[in-house]
MDAnalysis code that builds the backbone (N, CA, C; Angstrom):
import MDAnalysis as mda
import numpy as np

u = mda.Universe.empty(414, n_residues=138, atom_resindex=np.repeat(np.arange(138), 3), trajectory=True)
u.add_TopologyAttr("name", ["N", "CA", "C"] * 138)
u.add_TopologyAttr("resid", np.arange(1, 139))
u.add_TopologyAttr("resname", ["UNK", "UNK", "UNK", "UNK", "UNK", "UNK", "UNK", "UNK", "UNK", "UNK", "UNK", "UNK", "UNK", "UNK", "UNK", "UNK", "UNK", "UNK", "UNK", "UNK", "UNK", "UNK", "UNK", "UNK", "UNK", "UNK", "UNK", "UNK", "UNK", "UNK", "UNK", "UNK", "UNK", "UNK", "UNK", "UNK", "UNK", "UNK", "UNK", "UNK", "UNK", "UNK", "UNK", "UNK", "UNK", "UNK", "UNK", "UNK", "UNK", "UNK", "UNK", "UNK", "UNK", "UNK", "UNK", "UNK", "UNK", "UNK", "UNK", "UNK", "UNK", "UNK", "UNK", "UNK", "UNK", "UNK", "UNK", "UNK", "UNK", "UNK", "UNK", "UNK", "UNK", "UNK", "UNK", "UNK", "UNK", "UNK", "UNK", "UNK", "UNK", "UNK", "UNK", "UNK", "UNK", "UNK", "UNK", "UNK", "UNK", "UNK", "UNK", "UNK", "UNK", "UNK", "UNK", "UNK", "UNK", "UNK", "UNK", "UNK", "UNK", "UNK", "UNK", "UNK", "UNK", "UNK", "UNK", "UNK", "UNK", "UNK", "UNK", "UNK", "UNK", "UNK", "UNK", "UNK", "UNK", "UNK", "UNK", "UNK", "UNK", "UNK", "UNK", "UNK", "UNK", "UNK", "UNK", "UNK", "UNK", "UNK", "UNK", "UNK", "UNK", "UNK", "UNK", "UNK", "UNK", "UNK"])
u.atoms.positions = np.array([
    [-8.779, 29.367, 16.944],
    [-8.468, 29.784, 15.605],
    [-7.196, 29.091, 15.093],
    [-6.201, 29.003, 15.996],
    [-4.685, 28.408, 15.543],
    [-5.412, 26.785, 14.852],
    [-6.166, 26.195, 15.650],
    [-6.125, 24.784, 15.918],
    [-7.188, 25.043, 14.634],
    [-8.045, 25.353, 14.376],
    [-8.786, 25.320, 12.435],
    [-7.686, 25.760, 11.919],
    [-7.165, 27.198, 11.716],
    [-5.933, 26.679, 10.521],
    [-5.157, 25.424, 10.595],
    [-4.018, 24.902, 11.747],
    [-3.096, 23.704, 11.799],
    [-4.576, 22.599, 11.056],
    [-5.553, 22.770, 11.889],
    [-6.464, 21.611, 10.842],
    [-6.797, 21.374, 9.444],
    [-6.392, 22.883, 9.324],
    [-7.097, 22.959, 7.266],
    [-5.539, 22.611, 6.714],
    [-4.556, 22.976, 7.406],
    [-3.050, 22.759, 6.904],
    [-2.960, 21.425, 6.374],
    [-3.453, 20.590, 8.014],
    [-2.758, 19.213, 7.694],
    [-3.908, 18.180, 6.842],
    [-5.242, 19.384, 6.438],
    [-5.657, 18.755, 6.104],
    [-5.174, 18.329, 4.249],
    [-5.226, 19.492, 3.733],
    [-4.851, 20.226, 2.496],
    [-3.152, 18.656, 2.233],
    [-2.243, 18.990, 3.234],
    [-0.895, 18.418, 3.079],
    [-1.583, 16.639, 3.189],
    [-2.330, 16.103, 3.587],
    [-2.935, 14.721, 3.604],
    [-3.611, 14.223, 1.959],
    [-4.144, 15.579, 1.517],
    [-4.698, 15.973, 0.252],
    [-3.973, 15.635, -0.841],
    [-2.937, 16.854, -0.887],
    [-1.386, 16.625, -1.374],
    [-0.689, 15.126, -1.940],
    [-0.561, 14.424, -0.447],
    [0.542, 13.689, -0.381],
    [-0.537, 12.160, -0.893],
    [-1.700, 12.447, -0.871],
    [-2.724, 11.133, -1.306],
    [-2.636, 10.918, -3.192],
    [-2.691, 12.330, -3.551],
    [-2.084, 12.176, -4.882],
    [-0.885, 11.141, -5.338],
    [0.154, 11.045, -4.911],
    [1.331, 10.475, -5.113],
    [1.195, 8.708, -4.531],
    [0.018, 8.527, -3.840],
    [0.301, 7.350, -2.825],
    [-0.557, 6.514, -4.300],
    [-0.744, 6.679, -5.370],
    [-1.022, 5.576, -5.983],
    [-0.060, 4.176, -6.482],
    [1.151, 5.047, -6.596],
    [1.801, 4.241, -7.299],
    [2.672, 3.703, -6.519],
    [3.063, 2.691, -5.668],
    [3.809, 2.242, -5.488],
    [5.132, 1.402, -5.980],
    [6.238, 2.595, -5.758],
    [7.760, 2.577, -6.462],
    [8.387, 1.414, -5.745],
    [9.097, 0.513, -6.373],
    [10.497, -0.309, -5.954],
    [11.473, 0.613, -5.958],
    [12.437, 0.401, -5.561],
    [13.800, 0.971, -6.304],
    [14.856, 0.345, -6.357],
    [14.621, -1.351, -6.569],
    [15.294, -2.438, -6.556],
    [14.571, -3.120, -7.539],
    [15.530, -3.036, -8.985],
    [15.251, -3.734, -10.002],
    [14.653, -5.302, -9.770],
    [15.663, -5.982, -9.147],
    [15.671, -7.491, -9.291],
    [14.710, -7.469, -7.915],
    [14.396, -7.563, -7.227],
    [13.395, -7.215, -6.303],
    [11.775, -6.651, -6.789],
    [11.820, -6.042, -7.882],
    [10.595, -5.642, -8.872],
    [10.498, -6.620, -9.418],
    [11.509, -7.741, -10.299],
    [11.050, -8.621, -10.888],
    [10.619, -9.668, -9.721],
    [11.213, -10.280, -8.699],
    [10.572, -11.272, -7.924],
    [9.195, -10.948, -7.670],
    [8.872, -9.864, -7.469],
    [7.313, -9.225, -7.337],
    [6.724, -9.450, -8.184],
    [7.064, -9.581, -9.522],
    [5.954, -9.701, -10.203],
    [6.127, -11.060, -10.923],
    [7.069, -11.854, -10.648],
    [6.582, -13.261, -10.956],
    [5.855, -13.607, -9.876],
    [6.074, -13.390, -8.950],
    [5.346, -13.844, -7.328],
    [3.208, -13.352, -8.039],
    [3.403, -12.161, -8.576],
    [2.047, -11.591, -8.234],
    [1.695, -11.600, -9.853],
    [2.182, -12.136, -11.303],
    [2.427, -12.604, -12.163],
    [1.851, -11.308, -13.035],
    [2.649, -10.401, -12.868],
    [2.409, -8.708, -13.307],
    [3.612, -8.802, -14.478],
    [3.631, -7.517, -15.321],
    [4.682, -6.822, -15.618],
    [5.630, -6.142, -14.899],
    [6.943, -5.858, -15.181],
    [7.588, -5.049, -14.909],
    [7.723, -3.297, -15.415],
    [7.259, -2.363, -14.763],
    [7.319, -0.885, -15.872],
    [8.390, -0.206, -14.825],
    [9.692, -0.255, -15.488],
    [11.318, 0.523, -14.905],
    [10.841, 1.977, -15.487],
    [10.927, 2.844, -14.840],
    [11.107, 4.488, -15.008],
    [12.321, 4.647, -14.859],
    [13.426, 4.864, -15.801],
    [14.885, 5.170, -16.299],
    [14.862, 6.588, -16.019],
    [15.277, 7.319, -15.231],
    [15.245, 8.738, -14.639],
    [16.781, 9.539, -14.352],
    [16.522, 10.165, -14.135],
    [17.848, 11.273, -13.469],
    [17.415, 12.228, -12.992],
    [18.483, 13.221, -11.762],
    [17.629, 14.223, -11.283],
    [17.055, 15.170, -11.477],
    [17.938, 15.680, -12.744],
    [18.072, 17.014, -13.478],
    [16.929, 16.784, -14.106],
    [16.316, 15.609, -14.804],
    [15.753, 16.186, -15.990],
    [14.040, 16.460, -15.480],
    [14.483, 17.299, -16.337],
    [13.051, 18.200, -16.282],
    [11.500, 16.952, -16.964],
    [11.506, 16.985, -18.200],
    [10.701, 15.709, -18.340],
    [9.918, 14.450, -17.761],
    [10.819, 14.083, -16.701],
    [10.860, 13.357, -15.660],
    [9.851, 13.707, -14.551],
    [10.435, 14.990, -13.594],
    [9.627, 15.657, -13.253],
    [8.451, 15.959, -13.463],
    [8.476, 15.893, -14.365],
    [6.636, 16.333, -14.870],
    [5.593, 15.173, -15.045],
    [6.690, 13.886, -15.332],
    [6.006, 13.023, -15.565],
    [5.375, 12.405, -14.209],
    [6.850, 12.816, -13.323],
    [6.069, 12.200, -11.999],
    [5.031, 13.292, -11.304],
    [4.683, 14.833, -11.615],
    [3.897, 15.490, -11.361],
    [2.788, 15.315, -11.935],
    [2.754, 15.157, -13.270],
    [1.575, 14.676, -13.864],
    [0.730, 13.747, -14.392],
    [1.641, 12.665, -14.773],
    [1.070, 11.385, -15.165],
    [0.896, 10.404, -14.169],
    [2.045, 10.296, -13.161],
    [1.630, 9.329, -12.452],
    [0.731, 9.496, -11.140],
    [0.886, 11.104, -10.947],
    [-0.038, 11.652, -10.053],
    [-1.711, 11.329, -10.529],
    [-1.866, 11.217, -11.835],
    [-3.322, 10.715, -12.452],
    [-3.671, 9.286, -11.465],
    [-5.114, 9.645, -11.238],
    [-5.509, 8.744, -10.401],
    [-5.820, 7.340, -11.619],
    [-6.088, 7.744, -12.673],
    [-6.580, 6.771, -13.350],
    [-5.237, 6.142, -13.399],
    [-4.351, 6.391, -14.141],
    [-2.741, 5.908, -14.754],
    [-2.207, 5.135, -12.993],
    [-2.394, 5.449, -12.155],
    [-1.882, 4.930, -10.759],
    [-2.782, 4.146, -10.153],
    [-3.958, 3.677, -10.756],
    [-5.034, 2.657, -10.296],
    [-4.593, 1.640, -11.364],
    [-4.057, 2.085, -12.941],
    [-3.625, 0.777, -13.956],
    [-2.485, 0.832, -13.909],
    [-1.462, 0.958, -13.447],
    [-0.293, 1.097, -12.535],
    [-0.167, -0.479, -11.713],
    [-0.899, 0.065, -10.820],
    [-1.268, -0.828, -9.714],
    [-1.572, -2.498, -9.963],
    [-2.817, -2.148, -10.970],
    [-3.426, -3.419, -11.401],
    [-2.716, -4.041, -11.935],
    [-2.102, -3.730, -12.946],
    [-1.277, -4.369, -13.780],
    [0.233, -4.714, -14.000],
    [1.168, -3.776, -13.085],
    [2.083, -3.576, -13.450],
    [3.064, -3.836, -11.888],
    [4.338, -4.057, -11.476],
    [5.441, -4.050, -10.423],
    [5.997, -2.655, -11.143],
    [6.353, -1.314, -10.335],
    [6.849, -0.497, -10.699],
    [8.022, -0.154, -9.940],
    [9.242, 0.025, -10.657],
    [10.661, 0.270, -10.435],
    [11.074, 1.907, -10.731],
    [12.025, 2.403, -10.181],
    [12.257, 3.868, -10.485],
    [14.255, 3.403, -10.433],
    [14.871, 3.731, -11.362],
    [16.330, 3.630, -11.426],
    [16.887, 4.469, -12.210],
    [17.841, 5.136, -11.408],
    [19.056, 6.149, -12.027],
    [19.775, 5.822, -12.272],
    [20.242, 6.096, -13.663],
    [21.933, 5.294, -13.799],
    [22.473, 5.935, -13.427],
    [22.736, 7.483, -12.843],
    [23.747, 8.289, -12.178],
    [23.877, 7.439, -10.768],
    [22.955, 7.012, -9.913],
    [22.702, 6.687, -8.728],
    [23.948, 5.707, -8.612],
    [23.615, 4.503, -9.442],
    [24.406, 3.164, -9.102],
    [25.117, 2.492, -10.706],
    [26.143, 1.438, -9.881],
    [26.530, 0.992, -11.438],
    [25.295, -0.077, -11.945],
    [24.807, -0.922, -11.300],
    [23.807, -1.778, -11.020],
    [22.544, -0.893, -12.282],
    [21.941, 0.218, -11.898],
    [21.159, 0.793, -12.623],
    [21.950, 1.660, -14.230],
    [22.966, 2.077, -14.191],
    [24.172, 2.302, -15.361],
    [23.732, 1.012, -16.020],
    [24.244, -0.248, -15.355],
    [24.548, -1.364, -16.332],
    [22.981, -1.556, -17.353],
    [21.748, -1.608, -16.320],
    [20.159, -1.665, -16.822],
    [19.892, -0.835, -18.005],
    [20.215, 0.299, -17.709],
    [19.958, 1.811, -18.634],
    [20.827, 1.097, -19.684],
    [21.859, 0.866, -20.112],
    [22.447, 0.123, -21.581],
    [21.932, -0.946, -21.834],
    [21.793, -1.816, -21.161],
    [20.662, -2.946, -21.315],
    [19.744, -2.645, -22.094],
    [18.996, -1.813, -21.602],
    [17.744, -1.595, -22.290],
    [17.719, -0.310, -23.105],
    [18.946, -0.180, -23.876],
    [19.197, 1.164, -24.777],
    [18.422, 2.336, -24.681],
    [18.613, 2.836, -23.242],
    [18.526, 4.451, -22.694],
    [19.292, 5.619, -23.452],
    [18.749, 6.474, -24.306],
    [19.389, 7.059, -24.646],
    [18.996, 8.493, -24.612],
    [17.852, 8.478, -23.681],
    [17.647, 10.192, -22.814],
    [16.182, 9.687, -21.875],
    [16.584, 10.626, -21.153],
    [15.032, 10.743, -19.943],
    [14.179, 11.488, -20.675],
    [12.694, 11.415, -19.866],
    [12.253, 9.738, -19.248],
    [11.996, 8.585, -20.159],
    [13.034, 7.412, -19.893],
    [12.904, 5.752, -20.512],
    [11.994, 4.783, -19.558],
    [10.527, 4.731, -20.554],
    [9.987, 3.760, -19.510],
    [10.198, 2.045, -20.154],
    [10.492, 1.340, -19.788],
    [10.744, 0.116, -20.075],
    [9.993, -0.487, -19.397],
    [9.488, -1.738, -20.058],
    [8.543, -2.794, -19.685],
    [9.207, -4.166, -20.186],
    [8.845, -4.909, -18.863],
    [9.984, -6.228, -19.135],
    [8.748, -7.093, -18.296],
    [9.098, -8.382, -18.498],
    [8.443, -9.682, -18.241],
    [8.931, -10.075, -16.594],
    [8.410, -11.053, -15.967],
    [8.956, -11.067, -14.426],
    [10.285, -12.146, -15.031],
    [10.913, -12.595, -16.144],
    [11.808, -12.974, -16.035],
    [13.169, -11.584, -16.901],
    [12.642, -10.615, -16.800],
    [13.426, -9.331, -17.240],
    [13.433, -9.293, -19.226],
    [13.094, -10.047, -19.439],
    [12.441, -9.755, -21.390],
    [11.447, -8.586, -21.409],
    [12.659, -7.615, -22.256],
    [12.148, -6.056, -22.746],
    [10.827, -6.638, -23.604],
    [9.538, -5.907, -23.494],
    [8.337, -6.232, -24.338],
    [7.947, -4.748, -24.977],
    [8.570, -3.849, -24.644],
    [8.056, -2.322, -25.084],
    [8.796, -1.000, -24.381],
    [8.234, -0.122, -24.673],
    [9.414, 0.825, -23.723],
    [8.582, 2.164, -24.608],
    [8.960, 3.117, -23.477],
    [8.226, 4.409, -24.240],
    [9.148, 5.382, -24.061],
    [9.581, 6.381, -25.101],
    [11.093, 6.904, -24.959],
    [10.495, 8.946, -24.728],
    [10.483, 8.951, -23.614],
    [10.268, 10.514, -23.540],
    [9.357, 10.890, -22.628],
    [8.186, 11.766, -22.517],
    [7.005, 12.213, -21.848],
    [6.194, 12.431, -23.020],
    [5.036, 11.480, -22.134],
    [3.691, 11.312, -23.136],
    [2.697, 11.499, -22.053],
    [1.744, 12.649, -22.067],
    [0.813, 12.954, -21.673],
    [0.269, 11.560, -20.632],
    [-0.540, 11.813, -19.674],
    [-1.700, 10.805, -18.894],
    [-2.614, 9.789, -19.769],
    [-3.544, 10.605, -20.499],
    [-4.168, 9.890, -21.692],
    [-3.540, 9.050, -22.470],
    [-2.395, 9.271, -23.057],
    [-1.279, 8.737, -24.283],
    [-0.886, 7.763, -23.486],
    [-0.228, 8.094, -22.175],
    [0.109, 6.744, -21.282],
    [-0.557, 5.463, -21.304],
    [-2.000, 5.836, -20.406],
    [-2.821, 4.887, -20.414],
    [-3.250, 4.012, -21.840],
    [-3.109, 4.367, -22.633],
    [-3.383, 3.532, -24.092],
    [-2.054, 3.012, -24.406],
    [-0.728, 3.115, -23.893],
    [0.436, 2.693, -24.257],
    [0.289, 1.530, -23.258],
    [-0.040, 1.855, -21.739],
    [0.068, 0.685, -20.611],
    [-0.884, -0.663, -20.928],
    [-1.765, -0.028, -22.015],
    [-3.035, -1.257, -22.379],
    [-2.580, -1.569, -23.568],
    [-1.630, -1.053, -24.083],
    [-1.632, -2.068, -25.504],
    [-0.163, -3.046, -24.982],
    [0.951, -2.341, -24.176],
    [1.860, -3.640, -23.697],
    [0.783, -4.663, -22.951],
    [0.369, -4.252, -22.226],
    [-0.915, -5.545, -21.128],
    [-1.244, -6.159, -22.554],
    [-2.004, -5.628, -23.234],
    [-2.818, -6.647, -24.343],
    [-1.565, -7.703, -25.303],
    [-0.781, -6.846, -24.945],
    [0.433, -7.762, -26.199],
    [0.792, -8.697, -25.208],
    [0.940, -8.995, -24.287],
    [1.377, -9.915, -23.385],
    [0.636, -11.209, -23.010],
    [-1.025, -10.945, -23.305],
    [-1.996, -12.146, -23.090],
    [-1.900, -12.918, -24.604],
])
C-alpha cells in the first residue's frame, strides 16, 4: 500500500513539474543572444521581480500553456532578468524602458528591441502577440 501511494505521489509531482519543462529559461542575457544568432531565433527577455504578483501568474499560467511553450521553443531564445538581482540586468531594464512588471521584450540576436509587451496578457493574447513579432521580423 505505502509503495502505490509513494507511486501515485511521484507520479502526480513528474505531472506537475512536466508542465513547466516547456520553456527553457537562460538567465544570461548576452548568452541568450549568442543562442539565438547561433540557432537564428529571437530573443523574448521576461523583465521580472520577486514580489510581483503579475509575474507569477504569468509564469503559472501562460508559460505553463503547452501551446505558448511549444511557440516559445520554436521560435524564440528565452531569458528571465531581475533588475533587483544584478546591476548587469538594472542596466537592461532602462535599456529597454521597464517601467513595471511583467516587461516582455523582444530583441534581435544582435540585441535590437523589435516589440515588447508591457504587463500580463492572458495565454491566447500571448500567442497572437509572439506571431505577430515572428511575422514582423520575416
Amino acid at each position: 500500500m505505502k509503495r502505490l501511494i509513494a507511486s501515485t505521489v511521484i507520479g502526480f509531482l513528474a505531472l506537475g513539474a512536466g508542465a513547466f519543462a516547456g520553456v527553457d529559461w537562460e538567465h544570461n542575457y548576452d548568452t541568450a543572444l549568442e543562442k539565438a544568432k547561433k540557432e537564428k531565433k529571437l530573443v523574448m527577455v521576461d523583465v521580472y521581480t520577486d514580489w510581483c504578483g503579475w509575474c507569477k501568474k504569468l509564469d503559472k499560467d501562460v508559460y505553463a500553456d503547452p501551446k505558448v511553450g511549444e511557440r516559445l521553443t520554436k521560435s524564440f531564445v528565452t531569458v528571465k532578468i531581475n533588475p533587483e538581482k544584478s546591476l548587469r540586468a538594472a542596466q537592461l531594464a532602462k535599456q529597454f524602458g521597464t517601467k513595471g512588471y511583467p516587461h516582455i521584450v523582444f530583441v534581435n540576436g544582435d540585441g535590437k528591441k523589435i516589440g515588447e509587451i508591457g504587463g500580463y496578457v492572458p495565454a491566447n493574447e500571448f500567442l497572437k502577440r509572439l506571431d505577430k513579432v515572428a511575422s514582423a521580423t520575416k
